[in-house]
C-alpha positions as CSV (number, residue, x, y, z in Angstrom):
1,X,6.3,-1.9,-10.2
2,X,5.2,1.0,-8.3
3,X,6.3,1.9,-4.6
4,X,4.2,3.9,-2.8
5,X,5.1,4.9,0.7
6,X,2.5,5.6,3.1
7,X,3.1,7.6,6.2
8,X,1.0,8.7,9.7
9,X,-0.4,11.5,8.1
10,X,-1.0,9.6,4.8
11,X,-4.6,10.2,3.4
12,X,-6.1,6.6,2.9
13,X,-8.4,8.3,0.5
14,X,-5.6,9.3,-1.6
15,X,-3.4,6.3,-1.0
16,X,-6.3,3.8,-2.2
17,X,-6.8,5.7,-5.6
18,X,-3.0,6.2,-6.1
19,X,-3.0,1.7,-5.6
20,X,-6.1,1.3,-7.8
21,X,-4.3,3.4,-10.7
22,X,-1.1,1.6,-10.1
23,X,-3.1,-1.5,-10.2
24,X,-4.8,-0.5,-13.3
25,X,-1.6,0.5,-15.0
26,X,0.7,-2.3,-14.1
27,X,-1.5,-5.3,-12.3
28,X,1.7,-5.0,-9.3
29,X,2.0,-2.1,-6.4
30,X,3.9,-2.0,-3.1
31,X,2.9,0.0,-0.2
32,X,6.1,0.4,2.2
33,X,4.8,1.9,5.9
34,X,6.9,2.3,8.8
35,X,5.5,3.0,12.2
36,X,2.4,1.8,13.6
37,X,0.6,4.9,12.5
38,X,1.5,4.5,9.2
39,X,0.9,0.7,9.2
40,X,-2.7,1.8,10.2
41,X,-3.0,4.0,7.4
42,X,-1.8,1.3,4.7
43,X,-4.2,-0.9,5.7
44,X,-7.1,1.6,5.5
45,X,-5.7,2.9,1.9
46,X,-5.8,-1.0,1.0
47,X,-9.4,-1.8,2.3
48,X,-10.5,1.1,0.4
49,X,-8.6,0.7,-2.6
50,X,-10.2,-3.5,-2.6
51,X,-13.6,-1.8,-2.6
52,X,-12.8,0.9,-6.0
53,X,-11.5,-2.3,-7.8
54,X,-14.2,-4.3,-7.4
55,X,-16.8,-1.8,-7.8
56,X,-15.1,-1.2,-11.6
57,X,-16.6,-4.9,-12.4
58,X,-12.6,-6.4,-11.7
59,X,-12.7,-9.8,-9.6
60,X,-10.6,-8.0,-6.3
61,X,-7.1,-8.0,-5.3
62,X,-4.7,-10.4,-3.3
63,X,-2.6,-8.7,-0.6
64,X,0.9,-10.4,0.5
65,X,2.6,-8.5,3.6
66,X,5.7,-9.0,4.2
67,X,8.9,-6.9,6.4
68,X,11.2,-4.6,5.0
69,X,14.7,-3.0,6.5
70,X,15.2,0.6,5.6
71,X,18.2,2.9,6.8
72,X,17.1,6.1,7.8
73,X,19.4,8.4,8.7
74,X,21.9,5.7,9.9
75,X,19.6,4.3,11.8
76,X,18.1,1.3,10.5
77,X,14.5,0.2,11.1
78,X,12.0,-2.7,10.3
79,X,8.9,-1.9,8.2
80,X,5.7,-3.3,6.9
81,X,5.5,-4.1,2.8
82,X,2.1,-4.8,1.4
83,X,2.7,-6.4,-2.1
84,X,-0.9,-6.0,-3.7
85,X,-1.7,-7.4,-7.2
86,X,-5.1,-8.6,-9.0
């Protein structure tokens, strides 16, 4: 399974087609964003991405959010993870 980590500055554009390939390679990707501005982004990429799936005949995607804990340098912080499948 893919993990794809989305950021502020993140292009959802880009995010959504790097989640439709994952989804067409493996049926499983994870989107890991930290920050609200990143969170925002994630949600964008996954709105988008919904749309290219369906639009390629395939019945949609399910979406199951969830929190992960990351260390960044020493410091350890609570993000958002997006498990999206068909």
């Amino acid at each position: 399974m893919e993990i794809l980590k989305v950021a502020s500055a993140s292009n959802p554009n880009a995010v959504a087609g790097a989640i439709a390939g994952a989804l067409e390679n493996d049926g499983i990707v994870e989107a890991h964003a930290i920050g609200a501005g990143a969170v925002n982004q994630a949600v964008k990429a996954v709105a988008i991405a919904r749309r290219l799936v369906e639009r390629e005949g395939e019945p949609g995607i399910r979406v199951v959010p969830g929190f992960i804990d990351v260390e960044i340098g020493g410091e350890r912080k609570t993000g958002l993870r997006l498990v999206i499948e068909k």
